[in-house]
C-alpha positions in Angstrom: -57.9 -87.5 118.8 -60.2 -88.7 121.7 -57.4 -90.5 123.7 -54.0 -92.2 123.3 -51.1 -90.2 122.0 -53.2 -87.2 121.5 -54.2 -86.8 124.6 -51.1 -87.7 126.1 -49.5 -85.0 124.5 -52.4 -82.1 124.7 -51.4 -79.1 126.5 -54.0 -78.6 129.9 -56.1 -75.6 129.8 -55.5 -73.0 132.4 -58.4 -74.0 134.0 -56.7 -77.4 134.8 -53.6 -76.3 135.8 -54.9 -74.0 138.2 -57.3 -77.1 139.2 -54.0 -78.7 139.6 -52.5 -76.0 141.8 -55.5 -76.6 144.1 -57.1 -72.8 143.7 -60.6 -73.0 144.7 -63.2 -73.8 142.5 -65.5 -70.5 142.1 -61.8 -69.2 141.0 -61.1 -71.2 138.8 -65.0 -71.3 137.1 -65.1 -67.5 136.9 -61.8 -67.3 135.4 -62.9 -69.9 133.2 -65.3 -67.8 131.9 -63.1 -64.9 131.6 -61.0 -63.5 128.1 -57.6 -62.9 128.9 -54.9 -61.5 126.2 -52.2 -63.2 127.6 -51.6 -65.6 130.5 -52.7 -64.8 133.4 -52.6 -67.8 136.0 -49.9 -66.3 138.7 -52.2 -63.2 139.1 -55.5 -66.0 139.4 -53.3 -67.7 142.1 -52.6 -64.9 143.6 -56.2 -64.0 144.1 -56.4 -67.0 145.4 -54.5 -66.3 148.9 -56.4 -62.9 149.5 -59.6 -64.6 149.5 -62.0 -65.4 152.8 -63.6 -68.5 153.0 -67.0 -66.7 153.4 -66.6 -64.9 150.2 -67.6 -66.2 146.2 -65.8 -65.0 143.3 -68.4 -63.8 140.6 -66.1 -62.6 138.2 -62.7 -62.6 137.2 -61.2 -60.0 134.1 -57.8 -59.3 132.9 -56.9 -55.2 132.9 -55.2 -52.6 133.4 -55.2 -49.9 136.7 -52.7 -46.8 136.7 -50.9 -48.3 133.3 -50.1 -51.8 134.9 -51.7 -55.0 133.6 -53.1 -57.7 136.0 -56.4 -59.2 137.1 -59.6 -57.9 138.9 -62.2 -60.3 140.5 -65.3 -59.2 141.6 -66.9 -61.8 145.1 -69.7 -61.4 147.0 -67.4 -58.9 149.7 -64.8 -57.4 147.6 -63.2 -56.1 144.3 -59.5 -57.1 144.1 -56.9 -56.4 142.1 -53.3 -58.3 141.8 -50.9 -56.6 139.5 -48.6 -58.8 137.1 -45.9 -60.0 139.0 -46.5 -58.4 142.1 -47.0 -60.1 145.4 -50.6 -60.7 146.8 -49.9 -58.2 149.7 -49.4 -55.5 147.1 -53.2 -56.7 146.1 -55.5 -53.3 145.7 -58.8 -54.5 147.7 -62.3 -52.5 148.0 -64.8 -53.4 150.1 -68.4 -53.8 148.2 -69.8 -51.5 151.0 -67.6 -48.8 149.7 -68.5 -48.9 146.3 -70.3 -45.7 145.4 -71.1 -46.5 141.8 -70.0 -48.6 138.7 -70.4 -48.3 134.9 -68.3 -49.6 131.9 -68.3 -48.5 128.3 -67.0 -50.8 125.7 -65.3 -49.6 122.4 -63.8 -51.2 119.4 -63.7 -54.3 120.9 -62.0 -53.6 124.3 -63.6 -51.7 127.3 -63.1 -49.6 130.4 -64.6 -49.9 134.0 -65.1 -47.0 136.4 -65.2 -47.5 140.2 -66.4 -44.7 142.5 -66.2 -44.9 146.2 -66.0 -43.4 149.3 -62.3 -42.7 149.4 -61.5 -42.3 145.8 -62.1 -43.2 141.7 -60.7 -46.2 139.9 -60.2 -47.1 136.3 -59.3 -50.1 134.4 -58.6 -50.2 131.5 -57.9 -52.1 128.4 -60.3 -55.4 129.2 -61.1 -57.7 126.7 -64.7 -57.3 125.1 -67.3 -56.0 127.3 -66.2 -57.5 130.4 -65.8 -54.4 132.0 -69.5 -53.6 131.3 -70.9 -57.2 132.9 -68.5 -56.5 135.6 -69.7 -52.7 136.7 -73.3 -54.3 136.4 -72.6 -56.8 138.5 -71.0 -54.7 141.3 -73.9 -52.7 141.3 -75.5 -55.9 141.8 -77.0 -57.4 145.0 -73.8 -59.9 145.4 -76.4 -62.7 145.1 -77.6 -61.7 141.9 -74.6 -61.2 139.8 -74.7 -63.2 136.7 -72.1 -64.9 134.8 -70.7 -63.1 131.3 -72.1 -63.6 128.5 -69.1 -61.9 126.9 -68.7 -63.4 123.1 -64.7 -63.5 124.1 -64.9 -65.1 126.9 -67.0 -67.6 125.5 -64.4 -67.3 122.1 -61.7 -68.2 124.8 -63.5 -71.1 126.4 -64.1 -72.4 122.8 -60.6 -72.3 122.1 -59.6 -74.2 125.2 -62.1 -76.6 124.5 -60.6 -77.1 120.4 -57.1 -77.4 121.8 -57.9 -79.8 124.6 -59.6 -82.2 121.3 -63.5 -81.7 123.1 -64.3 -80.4 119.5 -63.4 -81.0 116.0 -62.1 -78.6 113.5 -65.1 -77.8 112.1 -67.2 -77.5 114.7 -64.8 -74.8 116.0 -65.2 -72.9 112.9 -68.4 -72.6 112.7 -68.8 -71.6 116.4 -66.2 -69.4 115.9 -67.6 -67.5 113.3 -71.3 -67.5 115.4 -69.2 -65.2 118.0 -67.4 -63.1 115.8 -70.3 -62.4 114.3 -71.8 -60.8 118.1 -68.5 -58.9 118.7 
């Protein structure tokens, strides 16, 4: 499965099709890194437009905010937030200055992040693993010292991707697979 027909006919990851739609890199890498339920590329691409050339995305999750799914990136400025299938002007944007407090709890699986700032609270809701808990560390981060997830789902989803594109064999993927279900 390393080449010919196979990979001829392999699917991309989303990580290459948004490579493919030119969205910057540190967009694509963080929501590489990210575990998303279901697809979530026109929201990525979205972010995409609303971001500053000065500014690094550090995270990317999918969620939901006032019972409407889409995707929330954390960068070194701002928190964003582009709801599925609306357009990027619609985008709900805080300002890093403004953010008065973060914190995440994680349950059964799934977890929910609390923003407090100057103006007003936000939740989201309904996030993968405990994304939600790296992310509200993170903001509460110096922007230069946020670190990467090391979220068991997000690294479950980059496994996946990895299996699908034929990087790994069958049994390899196992194997991993159970290592990470066995942290969740």
């Amino acid at each position: 499965m390393d080449g010919g027909l196979f990979s001829w006919l392999r699917r991309p990851t989303a990580g290459e099709r948004l490579r493919a739609a030119h969205v910057r890199d540190d967009l694509v890498e963080a929501a590489d890194r990210a575990a998303f339920g279901r697809p979530c590329e026109a929201e990525v691409a979205a972010l995409a437009t609303l971001l500053t050339p000065e500014e690094v995305v550090q995270q990317v999750m999918e969620g939901r905010h006032g019972k409407v799914a889409g995707v929330l990136a954390l960068t070194t400025r701002r928190i964003l937030f582009v709801a599925e299938g609306a357009a990027p002007q619609s985008a709900l944007i805080i300002d890093r200055a403004d953010v008065l407090g973060a914190s995440g709890q994680e349950h059964r699986g799934l977890s929910t992040l609390a923003l407090l700032t100057r103006s007003s609270e936000m939740e989201v809701d309904q996030v993968l693993g405990n994304q939600a808990v790296t992310f509200a560390e993170n903001t509460m981060r110096a922007p230069a010292e946020a670190v990467p997830s090391a979220d068991p789902l997000a690294e479950l989803a980059e496994l996946r991707a990895r299996h699908q594109a034929g990087e790994i064999g069958d049994t390899e993927f196992e194997t991993r697979k159970r290592q990470l279900f066995e942290q969740i």
